[in-house]
N, C-alpha and C positions, 0 to 999 in steps of 0.2 A: 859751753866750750866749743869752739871752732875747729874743723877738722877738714885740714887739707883736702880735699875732693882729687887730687891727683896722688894721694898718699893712698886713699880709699880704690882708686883706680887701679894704681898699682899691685895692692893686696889682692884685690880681685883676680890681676892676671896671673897671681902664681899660683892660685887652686883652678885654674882653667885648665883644660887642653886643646891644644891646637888643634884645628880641625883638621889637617893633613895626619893629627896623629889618630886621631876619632878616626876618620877614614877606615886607617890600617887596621885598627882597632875590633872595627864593624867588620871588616873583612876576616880576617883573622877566625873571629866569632862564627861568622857565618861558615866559614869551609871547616871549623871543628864540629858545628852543628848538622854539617852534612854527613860528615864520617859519623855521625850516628845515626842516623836517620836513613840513611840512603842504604846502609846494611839490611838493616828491618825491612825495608821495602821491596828490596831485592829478594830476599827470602820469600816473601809471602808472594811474588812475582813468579818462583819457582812454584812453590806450592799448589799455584792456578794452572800451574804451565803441562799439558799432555805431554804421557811418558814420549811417544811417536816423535813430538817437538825437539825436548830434553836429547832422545839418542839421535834427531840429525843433525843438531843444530847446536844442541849444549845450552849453556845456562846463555839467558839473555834478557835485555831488562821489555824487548820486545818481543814476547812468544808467537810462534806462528801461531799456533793453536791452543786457547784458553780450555781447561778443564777442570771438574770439581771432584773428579776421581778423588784425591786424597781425601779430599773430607767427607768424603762419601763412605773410604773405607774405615776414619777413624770414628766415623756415627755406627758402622756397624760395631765396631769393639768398642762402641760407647763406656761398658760395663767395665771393662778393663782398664780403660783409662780414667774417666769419674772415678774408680776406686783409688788410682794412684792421684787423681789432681786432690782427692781427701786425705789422706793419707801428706801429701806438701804440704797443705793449708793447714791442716791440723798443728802440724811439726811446726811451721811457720810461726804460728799464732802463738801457740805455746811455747817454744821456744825465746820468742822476741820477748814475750808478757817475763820470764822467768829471767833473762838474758839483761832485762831491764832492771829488773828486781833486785838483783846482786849485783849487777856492774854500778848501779845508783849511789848503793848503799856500800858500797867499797869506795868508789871515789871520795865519797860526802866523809867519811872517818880516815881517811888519810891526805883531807885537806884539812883535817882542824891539828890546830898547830899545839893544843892543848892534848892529846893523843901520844902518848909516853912511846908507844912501840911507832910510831909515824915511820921512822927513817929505817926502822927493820923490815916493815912490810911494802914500804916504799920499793925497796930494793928485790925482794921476794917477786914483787910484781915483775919489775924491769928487768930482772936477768932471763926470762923466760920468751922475753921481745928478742932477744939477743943467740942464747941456747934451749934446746928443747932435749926430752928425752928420745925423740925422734920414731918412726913408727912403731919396731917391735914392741918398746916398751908401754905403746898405749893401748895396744892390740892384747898383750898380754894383764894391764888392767884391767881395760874394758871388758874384754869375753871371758880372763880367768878369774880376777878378782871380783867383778863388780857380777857378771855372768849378766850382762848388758843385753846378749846376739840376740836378734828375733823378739826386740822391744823397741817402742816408738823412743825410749829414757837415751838409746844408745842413737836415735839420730837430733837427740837435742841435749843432752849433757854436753859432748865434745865441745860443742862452738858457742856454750853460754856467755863463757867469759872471757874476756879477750884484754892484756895485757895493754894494749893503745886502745879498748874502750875507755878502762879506767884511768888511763893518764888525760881522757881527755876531761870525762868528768871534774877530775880531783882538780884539775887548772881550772874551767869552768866554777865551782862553787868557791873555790882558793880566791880567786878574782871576783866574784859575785856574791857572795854573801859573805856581809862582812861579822867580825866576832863582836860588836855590840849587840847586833840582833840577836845573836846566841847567847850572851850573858843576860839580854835581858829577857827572853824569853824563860831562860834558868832561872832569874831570881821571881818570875810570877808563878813557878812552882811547874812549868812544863819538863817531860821527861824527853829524852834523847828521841825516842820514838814518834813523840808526837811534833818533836819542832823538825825531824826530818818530815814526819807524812802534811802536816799543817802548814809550814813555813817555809820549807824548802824545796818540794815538791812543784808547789804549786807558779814559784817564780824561777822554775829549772824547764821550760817547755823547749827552749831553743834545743838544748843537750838532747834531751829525754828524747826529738824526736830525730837529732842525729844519730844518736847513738840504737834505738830505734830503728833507724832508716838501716844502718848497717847490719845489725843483724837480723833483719827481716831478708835486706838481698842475701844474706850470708845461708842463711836457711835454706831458702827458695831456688839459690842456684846450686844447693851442696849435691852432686851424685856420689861421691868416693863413700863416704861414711854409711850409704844405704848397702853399696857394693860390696862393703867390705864386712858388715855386720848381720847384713839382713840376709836368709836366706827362702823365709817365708815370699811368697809369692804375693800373700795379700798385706802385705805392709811395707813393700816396695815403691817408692815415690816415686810422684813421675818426671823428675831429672834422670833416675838412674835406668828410668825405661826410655829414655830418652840417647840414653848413653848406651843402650843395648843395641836399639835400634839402631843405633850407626856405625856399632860394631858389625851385627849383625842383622839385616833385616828377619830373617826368619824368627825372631825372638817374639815377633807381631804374631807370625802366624803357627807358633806351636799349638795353640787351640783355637783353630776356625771354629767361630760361631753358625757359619753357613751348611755345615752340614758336606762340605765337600772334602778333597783331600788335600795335603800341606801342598805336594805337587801343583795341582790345580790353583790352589791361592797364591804361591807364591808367582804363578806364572801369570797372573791376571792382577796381580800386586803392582801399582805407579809405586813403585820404591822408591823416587830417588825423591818425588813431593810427598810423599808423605810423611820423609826425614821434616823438611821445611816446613809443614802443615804443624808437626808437633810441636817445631821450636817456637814457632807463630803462636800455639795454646800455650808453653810455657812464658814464650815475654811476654804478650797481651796483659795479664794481670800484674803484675808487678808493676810495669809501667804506669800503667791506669793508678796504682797506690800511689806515685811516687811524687805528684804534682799537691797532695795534700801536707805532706811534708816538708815542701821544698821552701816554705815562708820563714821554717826555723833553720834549715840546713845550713845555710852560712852563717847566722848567725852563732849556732851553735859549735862551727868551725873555727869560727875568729876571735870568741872571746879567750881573751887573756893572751892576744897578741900584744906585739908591744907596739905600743902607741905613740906618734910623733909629734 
């Protein structure tokens, strides 16, 4: 069969874009790519930069005078900090592992259309995206009911489950796995358990590591919840030391390791890099996570868009 070649031509040009539009395009790109970037680098610019610089001259992306003061003094409260970057990681890890675990398995039973309570718990979910019971009321579960305060459970319960992780799931498997594969997995004798961990699991990576991805950053940058529950000293994370610090710099030096007085430390303390020194230790890792995941992240964004 014979096929116009200016028919084919033409098809061609209407999935093209013009290059005046690419252009914009690329640009566009590049100047959002720099408002991220350019932030990061500026900080850690401050972080090198002598307190003496900072107070003549202020922040600048050119210091007069480089210094490693900051990270000098946060190698000596080494002990202090490593307890809190353990104390993130942990809550992190755990958190995200258990955050996974139920928001999966909530999606996956309220996208199957054979699920009798489907549009009851449908709703359950969704009005909580909309109304909340709002602080008091979770302040008075967590510490009075649950008696949560001064445990790692109260900085990873609050943010396991999240009302737009599950809607994104339940679109995600609604769209992707279709109910033949489930009938017939039912009739070769498999139970509900094993076609979600066997069969569903396994062709759900796109989701698993958006959904993943966000409650990892959701974890890793939460300070209010450590603030608000923790009082213990040694199971404070290091967002919410982080969050002290720039309340307060003296929160570093209420126990000098050096053997001097707070006086003396705080007057020989680069305060204002060692704010930025910190922030520099808390993105560095996260970031570094974030490029493993980024092969499913759209994916796992777009399915079950609608398609033209």
């Amino acid at each position: 069969m014979k096929v116009d070649n200016k028919v084919i031509k033409k098809g061609k040009g209407l999935n093209q874009i013009k290059s005046g539009t690419n252009i914009v395009f690329n640009i566009i790109f590049i100047i959002l790519s720099l408002m991220c970037i350019v932030p990061v680098i500026f900080v850690f610019i401050i972080s090198i930069s002598s307190e003496a610089s900072l107070a003549k001259f202020g922040y600048s992306f050119f210091p007069a005078e480089l210094s490693d003061a900051a990270y000098i003094y946060l190698w000596k409260e080494r002990m202090m900090i490593l307890k809190a970057l353990w104390i993130s990681v942990l809550v992190t890890i755990g958190g995200t592992l258990l955050g996974l675990g139920l928001t999966t398995s909530m999606g996956y039973v309220l996208s199957r259309k054979s699920y009798k309570l489907q549009s009851f718990y449908t709703w359950v979910i969704f009005i909580p995206m909309i109304f909340n019971g709002g602080l008091a009321a979770s302040y008075v579960v967590n510490d009075k009911l649950l008696n949560l305060s001064d445990t790692l459970l109260a900085l990873i319960l609050p943010l396991a489950v999240s009302s737009f992780n599950i809607i994104i799931c339940k679109t995600f498997f609604r769209t992707t796995i279709p109910d033949s594969v489930i009938e017939s997995a039912k009739i070769d004798g498999a139970t509900q358990l094993g076609i979600f961990n066997k069969i569903v699991l396994p062709i759900s990576k796109p989701v698993i590591a958006t959904i993943g991805l966000f409650l990892s950053f959701g974890y890793w940058n939460d300070w209010f919840l450590s603030s608000l529950y923790i009082r213990n000293k040694d199971l404070i994370s290091l967002q919410a030391l982080l969050n002290s610090m720039v309340k307060n710099i003296q929160f570093l030096a209420s126990n000098p390791d050096g053997g001097v007085s707070i006086q003396q430390y705080l007057a020989n303390m680069p305060k204002e890099s060692v704010r930025m020194a910190i922030a520099i230790v808390i993105v560095v890792p996260i970031a570094c996570a974030y490029p493993f995941f980024q092969r499913y992240f759209v994916t796992g964004l777009t399915i079950g868009a609608v398609k033209g």
